[in-house]
Backbone as numpy.savetxt, mean C-alpha at the origin, in Angstrom:
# Nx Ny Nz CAx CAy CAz Cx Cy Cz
-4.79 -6.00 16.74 -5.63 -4.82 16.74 -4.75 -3.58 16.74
-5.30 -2.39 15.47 -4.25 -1.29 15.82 -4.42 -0.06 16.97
-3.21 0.20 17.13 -3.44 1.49 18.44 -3.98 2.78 17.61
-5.07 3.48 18.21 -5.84 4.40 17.94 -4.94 5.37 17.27
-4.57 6.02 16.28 -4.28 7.03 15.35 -3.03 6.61 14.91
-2.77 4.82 14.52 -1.68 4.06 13.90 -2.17 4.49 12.88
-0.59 4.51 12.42 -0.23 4.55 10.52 0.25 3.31 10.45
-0.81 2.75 9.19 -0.11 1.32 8.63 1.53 1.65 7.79
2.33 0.73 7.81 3.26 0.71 6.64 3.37 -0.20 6.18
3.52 -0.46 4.72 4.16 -1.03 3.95 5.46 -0.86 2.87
6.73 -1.60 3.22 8.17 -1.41 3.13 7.72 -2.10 1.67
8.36 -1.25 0.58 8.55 -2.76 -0.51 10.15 -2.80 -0.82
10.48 -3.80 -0.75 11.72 -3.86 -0.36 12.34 -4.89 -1.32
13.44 -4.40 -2.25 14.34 -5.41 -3.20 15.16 -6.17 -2.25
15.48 -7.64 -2.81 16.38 -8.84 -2.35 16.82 -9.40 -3.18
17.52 -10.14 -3.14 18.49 -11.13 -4.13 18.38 -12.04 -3.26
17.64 -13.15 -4.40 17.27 -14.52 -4.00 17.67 -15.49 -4.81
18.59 -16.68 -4.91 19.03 -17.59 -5.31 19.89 -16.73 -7.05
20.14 -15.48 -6.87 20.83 -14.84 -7.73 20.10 -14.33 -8.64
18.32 -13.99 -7.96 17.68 -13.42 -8.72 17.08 -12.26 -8.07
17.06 -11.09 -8.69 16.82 -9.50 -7.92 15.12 -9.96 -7.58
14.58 -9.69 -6.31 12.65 -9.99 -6.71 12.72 -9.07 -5.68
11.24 -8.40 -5.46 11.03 -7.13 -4.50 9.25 -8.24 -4.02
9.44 -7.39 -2.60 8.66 -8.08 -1.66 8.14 -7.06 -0.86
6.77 -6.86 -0.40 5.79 -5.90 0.07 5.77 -6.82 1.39
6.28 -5.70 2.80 6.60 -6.12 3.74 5.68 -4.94 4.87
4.72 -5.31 5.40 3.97 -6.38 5.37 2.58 -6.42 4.33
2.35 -8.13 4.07 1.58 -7.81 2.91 0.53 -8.20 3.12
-0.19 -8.07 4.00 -1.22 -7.67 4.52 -2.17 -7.06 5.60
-2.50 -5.41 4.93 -2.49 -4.76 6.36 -4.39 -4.93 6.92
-4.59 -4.54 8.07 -5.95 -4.84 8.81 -6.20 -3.19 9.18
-7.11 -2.76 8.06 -7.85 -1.55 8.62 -8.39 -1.24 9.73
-8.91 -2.15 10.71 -9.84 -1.86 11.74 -11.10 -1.26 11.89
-11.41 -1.13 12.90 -12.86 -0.71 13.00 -12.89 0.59 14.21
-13.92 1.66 14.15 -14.26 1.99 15.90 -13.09 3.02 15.69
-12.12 2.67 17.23 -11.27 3.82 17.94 -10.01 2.69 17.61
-10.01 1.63 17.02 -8.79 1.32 16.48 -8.29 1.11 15.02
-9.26 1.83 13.88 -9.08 1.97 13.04 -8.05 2.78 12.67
-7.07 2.31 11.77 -5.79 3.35 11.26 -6.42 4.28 10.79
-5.81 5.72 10.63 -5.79 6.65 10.18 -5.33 6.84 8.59
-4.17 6.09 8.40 -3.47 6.59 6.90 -2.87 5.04 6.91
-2.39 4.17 5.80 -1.24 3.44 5.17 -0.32 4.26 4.34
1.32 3.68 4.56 2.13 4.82 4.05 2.63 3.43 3.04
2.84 3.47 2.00 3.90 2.63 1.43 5.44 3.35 0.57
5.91 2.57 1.36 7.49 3.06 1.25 8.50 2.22 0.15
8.87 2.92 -0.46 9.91 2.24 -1.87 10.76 2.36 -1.35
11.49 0.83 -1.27 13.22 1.20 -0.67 14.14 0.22 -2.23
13.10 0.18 -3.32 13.79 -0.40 -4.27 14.90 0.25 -4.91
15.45 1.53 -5.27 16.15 2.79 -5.58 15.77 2.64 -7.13
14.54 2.48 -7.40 13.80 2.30 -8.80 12.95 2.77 -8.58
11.97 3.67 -9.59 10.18 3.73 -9.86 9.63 2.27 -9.56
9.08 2.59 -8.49 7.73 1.95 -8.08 6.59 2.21 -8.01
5.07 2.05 -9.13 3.77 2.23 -9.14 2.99 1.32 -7.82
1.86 1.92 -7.27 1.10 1.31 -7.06 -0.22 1.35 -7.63
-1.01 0.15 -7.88 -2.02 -0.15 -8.51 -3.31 -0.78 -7.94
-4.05 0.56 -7.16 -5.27 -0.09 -6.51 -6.50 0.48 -6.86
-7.17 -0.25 -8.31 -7.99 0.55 -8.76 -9.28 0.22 -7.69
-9.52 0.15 -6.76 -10.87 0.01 -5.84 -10.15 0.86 -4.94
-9.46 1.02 -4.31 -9.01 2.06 -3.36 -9.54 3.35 -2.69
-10.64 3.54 -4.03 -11.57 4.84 -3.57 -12.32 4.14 -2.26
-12.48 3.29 -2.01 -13.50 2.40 -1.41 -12.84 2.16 0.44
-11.66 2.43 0.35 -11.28 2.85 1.71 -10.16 3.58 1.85
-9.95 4.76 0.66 -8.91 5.36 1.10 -9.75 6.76 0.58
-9.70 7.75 0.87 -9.56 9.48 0.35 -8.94 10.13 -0.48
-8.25 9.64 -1.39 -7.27 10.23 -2.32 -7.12 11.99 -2.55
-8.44 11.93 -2.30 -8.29 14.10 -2.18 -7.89 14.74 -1.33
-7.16 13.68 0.50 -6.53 14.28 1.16 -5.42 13.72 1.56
-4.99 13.07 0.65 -3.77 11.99 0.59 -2.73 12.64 0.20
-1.23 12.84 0.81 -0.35 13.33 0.59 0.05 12.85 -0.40
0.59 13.36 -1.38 -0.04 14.08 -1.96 -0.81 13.90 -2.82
-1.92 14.56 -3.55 -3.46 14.55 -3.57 -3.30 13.55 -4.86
-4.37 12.09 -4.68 -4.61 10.96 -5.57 -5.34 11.45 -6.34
-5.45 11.75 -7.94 -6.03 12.00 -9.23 -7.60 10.57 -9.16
-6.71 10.01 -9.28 -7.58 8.43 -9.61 -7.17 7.05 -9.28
-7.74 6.54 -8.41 -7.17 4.92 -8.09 -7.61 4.43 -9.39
-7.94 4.82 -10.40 -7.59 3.81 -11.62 -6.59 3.82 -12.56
-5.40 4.79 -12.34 -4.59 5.36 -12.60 -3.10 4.80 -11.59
-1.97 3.65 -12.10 -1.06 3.82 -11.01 -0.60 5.20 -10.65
-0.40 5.00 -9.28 0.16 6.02 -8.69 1.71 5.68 -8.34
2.64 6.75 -8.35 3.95 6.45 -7.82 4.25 6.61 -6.56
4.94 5.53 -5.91 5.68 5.52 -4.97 6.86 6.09 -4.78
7.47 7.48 -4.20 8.70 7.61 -4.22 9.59 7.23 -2.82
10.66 7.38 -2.89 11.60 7.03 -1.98 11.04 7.36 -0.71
10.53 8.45 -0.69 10.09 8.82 1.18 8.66 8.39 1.40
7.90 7.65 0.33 6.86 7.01 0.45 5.72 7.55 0.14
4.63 6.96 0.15 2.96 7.15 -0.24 2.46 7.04 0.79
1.52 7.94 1.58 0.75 7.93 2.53 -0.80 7.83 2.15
-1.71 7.21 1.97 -2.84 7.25 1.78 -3.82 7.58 2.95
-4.43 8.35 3.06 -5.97 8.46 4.50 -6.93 7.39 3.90
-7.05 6.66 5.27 -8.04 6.20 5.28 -9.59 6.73 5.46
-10.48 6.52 4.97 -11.70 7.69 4.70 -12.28 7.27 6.10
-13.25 8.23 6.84 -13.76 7.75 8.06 -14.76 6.70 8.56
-15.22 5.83 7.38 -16.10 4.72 7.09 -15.61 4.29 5.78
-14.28 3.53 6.16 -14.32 2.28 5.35 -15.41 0.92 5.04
-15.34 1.01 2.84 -16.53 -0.34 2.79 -15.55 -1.42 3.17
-16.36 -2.02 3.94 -15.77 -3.30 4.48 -15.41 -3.99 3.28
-14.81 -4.97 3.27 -14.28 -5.85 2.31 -12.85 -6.63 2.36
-12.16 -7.31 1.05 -11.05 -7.67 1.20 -10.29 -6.94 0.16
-9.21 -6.56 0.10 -8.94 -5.33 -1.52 -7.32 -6.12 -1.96
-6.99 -6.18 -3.11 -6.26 -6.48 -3.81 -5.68 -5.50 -4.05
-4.38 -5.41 -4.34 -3.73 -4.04 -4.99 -2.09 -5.01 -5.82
-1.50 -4.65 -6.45 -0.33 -4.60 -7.10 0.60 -3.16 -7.35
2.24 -3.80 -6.64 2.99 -2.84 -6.89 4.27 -3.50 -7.91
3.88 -2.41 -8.82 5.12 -2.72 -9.83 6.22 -2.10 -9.86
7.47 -2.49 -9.61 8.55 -2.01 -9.56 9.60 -2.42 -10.97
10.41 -1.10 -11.72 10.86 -1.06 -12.26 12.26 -1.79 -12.08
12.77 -2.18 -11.15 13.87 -2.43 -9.91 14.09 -4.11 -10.80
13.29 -4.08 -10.87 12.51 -6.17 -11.31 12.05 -6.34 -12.04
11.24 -5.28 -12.76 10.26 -5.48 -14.06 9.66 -6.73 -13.93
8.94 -6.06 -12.96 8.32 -7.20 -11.95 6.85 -6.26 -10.69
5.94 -7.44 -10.62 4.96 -6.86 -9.19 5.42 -7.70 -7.67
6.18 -6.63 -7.02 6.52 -7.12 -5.76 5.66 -7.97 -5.69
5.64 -9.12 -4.91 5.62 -10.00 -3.94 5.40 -9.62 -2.61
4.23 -11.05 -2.26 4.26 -10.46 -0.35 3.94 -12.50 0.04
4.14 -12.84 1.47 3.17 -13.78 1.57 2.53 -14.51 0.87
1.72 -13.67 0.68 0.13 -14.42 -0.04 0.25 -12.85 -0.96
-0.65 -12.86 -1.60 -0.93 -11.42 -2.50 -1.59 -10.27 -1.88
-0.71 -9.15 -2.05 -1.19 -8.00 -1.15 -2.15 -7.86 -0.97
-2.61 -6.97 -0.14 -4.20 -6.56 0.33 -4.40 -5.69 1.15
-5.52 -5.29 1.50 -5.76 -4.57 3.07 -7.40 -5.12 2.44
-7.62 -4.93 4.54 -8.69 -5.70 4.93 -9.41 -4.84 5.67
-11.01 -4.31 5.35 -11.60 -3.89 6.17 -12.41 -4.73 7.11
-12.94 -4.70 8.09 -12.37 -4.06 9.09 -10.93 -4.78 9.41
């Protein structure tokens, strides 16, 4: 459960694995919450030293993009990740659900990797 006015993060982070470059979304799956322990914002952070998009065309659906540092055009549109990261607001009534997203990094010419396949989870 998160502490009341937590910021989620997500690190996407390049590795060299069996002598192959792959990038990995750390952690890859975050839990929106509900109430007085619902996060406030998810930040995702590029530590690939490449262009990294993220790609969450449902995103309107629990994030605010019009007060999102800085201001989201369109979740149907990737957005870039830069080096000091993407902060998204979470809107104050998230639709519940399970959400899919993909981040593509130029680093790999490749969509990071997580676990299981990214997400965030309302509640």
């Amino acid at each position: 459960m998160a502490t009341p006015g937590f910021a989620g993060q997500v690190n996407v982070d390049k590795q060299t694995i069996g002598g192959q470059a792959r990038v990995f979304v750390d952690v890859p799956h975050i839990s929106i919450g509900e109430g007085a322990a619902q996060v406030k914002s998810v930040k995702w952070v590029n530590n690939t030293k490449g262009l990294a998009m993220l790609w969450f065309p449902n995103g309107d659906l629990i994030f605010d993009g019009t007060t999102s540092v800085p201001s989201v055009p369109s979740f149907l549109d990737p957005i870039e990740i830069p080096a000091g990261g993407r902060t998204l607001q979470v809107k104050s009534a998230p639709n519940p659900g399970h959400y899919h997203y993909h981040v593509y990094c130029e680093a790999v010419k490749d969509c990071a990797e997580g676990k299981s396949e990214p997400r965030v989870s309302v509640p």
